[in-house]
TORGU-72024 format. One line per 4 residues: for each residue x, y, z of C-alpha. Coordinates in nm, 4 decimals. Layout:
<sites>
X,Y,Z  ...
</sites>
This chain:
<sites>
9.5480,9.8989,10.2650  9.6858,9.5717,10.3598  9.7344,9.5096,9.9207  9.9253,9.8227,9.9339
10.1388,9.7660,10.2458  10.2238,9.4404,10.0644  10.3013,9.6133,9.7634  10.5415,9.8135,9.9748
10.7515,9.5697,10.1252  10.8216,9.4253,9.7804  10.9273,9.7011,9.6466  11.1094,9.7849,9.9100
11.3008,9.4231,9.8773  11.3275,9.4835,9.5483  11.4857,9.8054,9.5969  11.2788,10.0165,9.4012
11.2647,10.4053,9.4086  10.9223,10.3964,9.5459  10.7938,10.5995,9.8121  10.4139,10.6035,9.9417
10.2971,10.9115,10.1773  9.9843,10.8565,10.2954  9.6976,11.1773,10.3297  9.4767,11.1432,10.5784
9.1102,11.1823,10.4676  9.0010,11.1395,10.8469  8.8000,11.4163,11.0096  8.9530,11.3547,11.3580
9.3173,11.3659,11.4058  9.2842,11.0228,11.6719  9.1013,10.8177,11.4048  9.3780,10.8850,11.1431
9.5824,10.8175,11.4080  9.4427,10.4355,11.5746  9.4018,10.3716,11.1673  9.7803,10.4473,11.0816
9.8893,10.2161,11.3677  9.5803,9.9749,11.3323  9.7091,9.9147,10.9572  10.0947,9.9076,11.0243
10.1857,10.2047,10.7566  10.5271,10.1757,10.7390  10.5659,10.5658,10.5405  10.4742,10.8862,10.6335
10.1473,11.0462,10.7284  10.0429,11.3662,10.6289  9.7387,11.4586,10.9768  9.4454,11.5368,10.8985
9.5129,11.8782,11.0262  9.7529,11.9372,10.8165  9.6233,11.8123,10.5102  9.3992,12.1206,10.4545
9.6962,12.3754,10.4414  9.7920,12.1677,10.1523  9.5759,12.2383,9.8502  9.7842,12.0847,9.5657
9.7572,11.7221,9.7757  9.4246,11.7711,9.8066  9.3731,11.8431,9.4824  9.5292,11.5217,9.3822
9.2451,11.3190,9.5239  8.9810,11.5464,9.3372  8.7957,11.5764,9.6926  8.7537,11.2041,9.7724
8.9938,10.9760,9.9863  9.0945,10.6906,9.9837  9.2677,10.6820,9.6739  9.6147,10.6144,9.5168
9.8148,10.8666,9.2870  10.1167,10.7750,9.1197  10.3587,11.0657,9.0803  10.6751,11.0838,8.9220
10.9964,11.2249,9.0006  10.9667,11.5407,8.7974  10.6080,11.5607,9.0036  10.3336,11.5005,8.7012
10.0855,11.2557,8.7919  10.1245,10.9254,8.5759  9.8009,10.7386,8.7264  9.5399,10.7822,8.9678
9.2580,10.5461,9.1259  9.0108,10.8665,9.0800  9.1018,10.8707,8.6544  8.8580,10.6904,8.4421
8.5155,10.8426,8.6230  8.5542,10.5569,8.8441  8.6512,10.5876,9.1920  8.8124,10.2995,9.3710
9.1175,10.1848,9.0871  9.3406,10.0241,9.3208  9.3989,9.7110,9.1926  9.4800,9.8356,8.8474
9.7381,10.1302,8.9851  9.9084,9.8695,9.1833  9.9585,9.6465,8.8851  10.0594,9.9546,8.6995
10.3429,10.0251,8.8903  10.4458,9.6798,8.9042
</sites>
């Protein structure tokens, strides 16, 4: 989290057209909540309790979170930290969209 909040802000001083929304894969509504403020997330949260009503964002993460998933403006998915059989990409997403 903290390489992607970093990420973020340069993008955001950079002025890119870059937004991050983060899905809660918390099963309790006040641990999504103390880890949203614990990790200063700067964009918005989609609850845990809503996330579930939302099967095309879950979809995205192919069951597991955390995870990052680049989508484009026309909405197709351009890279994912879940692609490759290997779970956990970060790094290489990041430096993607760099």
């Amino acid at each position: 989290m903290p390489d992607l909040r970093n990420a973020y802000e340069r993008w955001s001083r950079d002025k890119r057209s870059i937004e991050v929304v983060f899905v809660s894969g918390d099963g309790s509504c006040s641990t999504m909540e103390a880890y949203v403020r614990q990790m200063r997330m700067p964009w918005p949260v989609i609850a845990c309790r809503k996330r579930d009503a939302l099967p095309t964002v879950r979809a995205l993460g192919d069951g597991a979170f955390p995870g990052i998933v680049v989508v484009n403006q026309a909405g197709t998915v351009v890279d994912s930290s879940f692609w490759e059989a290997r779970y956990g990409r970060y790094q290489q997403v990041l430096a993607a969209i760099d």
